[in-house]
C-alpha positions in Angstrom: 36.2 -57.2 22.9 35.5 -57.7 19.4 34.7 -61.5 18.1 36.1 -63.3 15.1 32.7 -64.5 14.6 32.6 -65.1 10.1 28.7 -64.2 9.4 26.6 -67.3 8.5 26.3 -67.8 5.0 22.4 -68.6 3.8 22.3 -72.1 2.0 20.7 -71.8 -1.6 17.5 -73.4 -2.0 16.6 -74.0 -5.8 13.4 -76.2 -7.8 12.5 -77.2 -11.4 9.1 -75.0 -12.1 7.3 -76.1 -15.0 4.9 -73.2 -16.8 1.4 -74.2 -17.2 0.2 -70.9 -18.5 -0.7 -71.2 -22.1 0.9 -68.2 -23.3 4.1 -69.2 -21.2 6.3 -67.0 -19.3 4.7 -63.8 -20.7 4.5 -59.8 -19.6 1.6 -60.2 -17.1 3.1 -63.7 -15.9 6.7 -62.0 -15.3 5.2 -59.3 -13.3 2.9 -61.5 -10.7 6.7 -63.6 -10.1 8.0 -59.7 -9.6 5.2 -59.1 -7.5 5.6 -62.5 -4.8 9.6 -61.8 -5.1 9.5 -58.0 -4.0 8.0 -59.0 -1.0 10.6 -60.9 0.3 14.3 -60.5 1.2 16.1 -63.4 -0.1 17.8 -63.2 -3.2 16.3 -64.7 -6.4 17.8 -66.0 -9.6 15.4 -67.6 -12.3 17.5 -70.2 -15.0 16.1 -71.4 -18.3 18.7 -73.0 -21.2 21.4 -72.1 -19.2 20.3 -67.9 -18.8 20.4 -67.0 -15.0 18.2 -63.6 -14.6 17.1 -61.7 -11.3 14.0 -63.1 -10.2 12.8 -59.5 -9.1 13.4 -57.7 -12.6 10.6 -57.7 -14.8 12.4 -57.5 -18.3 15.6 -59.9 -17.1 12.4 -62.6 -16.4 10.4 -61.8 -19.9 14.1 -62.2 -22.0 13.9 -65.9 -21.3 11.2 -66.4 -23.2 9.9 -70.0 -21.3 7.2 -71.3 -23.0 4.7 -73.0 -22.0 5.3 -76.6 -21.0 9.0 -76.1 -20.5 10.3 -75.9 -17.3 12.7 -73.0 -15.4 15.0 -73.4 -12.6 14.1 -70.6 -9.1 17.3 -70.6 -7.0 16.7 -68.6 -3.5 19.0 -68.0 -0.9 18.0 -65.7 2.5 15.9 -65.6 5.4 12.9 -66.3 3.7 13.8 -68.5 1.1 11.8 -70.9 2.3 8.4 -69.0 2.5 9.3 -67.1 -1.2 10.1 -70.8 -2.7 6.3 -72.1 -1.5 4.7 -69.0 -2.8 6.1 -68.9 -5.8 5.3 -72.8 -6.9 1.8 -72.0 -5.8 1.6 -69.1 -8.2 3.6 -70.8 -11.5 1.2 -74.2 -10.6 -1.1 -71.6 -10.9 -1.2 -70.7 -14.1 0.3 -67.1 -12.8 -2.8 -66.3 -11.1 -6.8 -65.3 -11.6 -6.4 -64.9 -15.5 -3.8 -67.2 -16.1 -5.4 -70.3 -18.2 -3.6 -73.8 -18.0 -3.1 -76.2 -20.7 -5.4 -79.2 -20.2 
């Protein structure tokens, strides 16, 4: 017997990110976000001025062009939103990893 069951839809998580890194959103920045959101599921959109990009395609996140001190939107929504959300603040607070230097 076959159920009329609609599948549940995944709420969207989002959060204001602001780039530390003092060469802003650059190459090597764009692909350590690439790297944290190929490891999860969920679906990721990066905004900045009103641009929505994939958050898992390395030249759709280096066309923004965020600079440092200005601040992007991450909108998430699947299974591991959550989770992808967490890591990814940890890496932009960061400075975008080991090399990244912050602005003081």
């Amino acid at each position: 017997m076959a159920t009329n069951k609609k599948p549940k839809k995944s709420k969207v998580l989002s959060v204001r990110l602001r780039v530390v890194n003092v060469k802003g959103m650059h190459l090597q920045a764009a692909g350590e976000v690439v790297k944290v959101t190929g490891r999860y599921k969920a679906k990721v959109t990066l905004g900045y001025r009103g641009e929505k990009v994939s958050g898992k395609s390395l030249l759709s996140i280096v066309s923004l062009g965020v600079p440092c001190g200005s601040s992007f939107y991450v909108y998430v929504e699947g299974p591991d939103a959550r989770a992808l959300l967490k890591e990814l603040s940890e890496l932009v607070a960061s400075g975008f990893g080991a090399g990244g230097k912050k602005r003081t």
